[in-house]
C-alpha positions as CSV (number, residue, x, y, z in Angstrom):
1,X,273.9,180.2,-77.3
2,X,274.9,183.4,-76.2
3,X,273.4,185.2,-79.6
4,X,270.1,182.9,-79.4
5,X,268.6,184.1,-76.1
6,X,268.8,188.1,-77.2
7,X,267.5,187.4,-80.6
8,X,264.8,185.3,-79.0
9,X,263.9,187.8,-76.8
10,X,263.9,190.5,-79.2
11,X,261.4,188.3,-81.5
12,X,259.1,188.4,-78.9
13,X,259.3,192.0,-78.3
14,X,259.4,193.1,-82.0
15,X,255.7,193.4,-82.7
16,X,254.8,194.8,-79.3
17,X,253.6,198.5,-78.7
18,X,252.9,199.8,-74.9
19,X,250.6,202.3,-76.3
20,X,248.0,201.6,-78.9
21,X,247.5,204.3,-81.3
22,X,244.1,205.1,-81.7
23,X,242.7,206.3,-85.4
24,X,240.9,209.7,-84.6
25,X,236.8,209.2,-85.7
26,X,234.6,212.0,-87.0
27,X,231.5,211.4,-85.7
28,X,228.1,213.8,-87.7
29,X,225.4,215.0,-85.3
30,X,222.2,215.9,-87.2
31,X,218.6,217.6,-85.5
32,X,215.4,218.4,-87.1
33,X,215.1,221.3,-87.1
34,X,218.8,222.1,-87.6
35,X,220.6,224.4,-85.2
36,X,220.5,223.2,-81.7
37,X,223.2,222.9,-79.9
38,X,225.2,219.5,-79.6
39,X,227.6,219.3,-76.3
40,X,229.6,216.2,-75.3
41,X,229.3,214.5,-71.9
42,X,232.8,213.7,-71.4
43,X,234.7,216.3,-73.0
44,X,232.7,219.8,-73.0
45,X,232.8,220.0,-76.9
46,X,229.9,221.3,-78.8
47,X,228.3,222.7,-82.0
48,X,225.5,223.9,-83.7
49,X,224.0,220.8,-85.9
50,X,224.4,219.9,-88.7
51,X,228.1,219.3,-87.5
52,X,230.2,217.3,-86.9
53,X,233.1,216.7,-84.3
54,X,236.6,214.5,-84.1
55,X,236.8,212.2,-81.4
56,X,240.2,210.3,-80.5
57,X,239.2,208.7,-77.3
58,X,237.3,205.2,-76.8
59,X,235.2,205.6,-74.3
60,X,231.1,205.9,-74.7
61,X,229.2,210.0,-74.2
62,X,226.3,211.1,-74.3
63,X,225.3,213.9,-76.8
64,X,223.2,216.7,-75.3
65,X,220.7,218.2,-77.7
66,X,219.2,221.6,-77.0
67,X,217.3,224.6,-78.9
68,X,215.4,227.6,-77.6
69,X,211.5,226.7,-77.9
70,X,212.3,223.0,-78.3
71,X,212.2,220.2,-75.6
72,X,215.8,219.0,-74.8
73,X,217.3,215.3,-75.5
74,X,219.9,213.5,-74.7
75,X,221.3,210.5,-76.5
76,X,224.0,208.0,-75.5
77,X,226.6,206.7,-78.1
78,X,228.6,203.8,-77.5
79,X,231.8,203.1,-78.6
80,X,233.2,199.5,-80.1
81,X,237.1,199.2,-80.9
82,X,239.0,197.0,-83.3
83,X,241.8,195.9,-84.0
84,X,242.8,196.8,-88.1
85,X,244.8,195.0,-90.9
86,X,247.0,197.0,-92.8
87,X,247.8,195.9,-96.2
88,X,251.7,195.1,-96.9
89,X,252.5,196.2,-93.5
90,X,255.1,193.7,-91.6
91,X,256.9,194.7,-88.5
92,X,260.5,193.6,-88.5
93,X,263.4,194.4,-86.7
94,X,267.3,193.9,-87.7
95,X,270.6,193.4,-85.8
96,X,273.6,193.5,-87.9
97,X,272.8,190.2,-90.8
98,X,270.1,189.0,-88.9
99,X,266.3,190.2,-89.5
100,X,263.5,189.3,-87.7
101,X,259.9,189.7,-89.6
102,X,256.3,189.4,-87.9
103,X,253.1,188.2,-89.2
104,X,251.8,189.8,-93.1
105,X,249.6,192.4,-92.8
106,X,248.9,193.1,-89.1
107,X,249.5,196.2,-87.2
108,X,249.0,195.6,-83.4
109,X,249.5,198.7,-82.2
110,X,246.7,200.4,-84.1
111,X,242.8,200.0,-83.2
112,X,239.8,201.3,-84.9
113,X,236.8,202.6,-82.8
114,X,233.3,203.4,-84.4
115,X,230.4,204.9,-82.7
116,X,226.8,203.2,-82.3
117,X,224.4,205.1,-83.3
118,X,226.4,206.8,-86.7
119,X,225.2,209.7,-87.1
120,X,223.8,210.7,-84.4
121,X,220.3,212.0,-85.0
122,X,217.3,213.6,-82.8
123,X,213.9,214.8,-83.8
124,X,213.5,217.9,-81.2
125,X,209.6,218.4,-80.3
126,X,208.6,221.6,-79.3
127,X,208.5,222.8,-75.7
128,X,205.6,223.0,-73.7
């Protein structure tokens, strides 16, 4: 008995991760006509289209297009997460003889994230 309750506890604990990693996403940003300037709502981060930029956070922005002579836009991209299979991946843990296994093929301490629209695209119409 005195074995069970640690090893039970440590089955419950063995596919567990406080802190989701999340898979870094390059996201393109594309204007006609090329060249204006792309800057990110929530983190200041800009360049001149066609570009494209790596994003490691989950949260939705909003790009800001802009270009001497051209009207400026502004477009919002959300953001969807997942959770990902990894193929031949089982976490497992082992004390002494004893080894604990988890489900085949799931990593639950890694997420996916895409953005919505992908790329991100504006036509810019002249300024008036």
């Amino acid at each position: 008995m005195k074995i069970i309750f640690p090893l039970a506890c440590l089955s419950v604990l063995a596919g567990c991760t406080p802190y989701p990693k999340i898979e870094p996403k390059s996201l393109r940003f594309l204007s006609e006509p090329d060249g204006a300037v792309v800057t990110i709502s929530t983190t200041g981060a800009s360049c001149v289209t066609p570009c494209a930029l790596q994003f490691t956070s989950i949260q939705s922005f909003t790009a800001n297009f802009a270009k001497p002579g051209f009207a400026s836009q502004s477009v919002l991209v959300a953001s969807a997460t997942s959770t990902s299979i990894v193929d031949g991946f089982t976490p497992s843990i082992s004390i002494g003889p004893v080894q604990i296994s988890g489900p085949d093929n799931y990593d639950r301490g890694r997420f996916q994230h895409s953005f919505i629209p992908d790329p991100v695209s504006v036509r810019l119409n002249p300024a008036q």
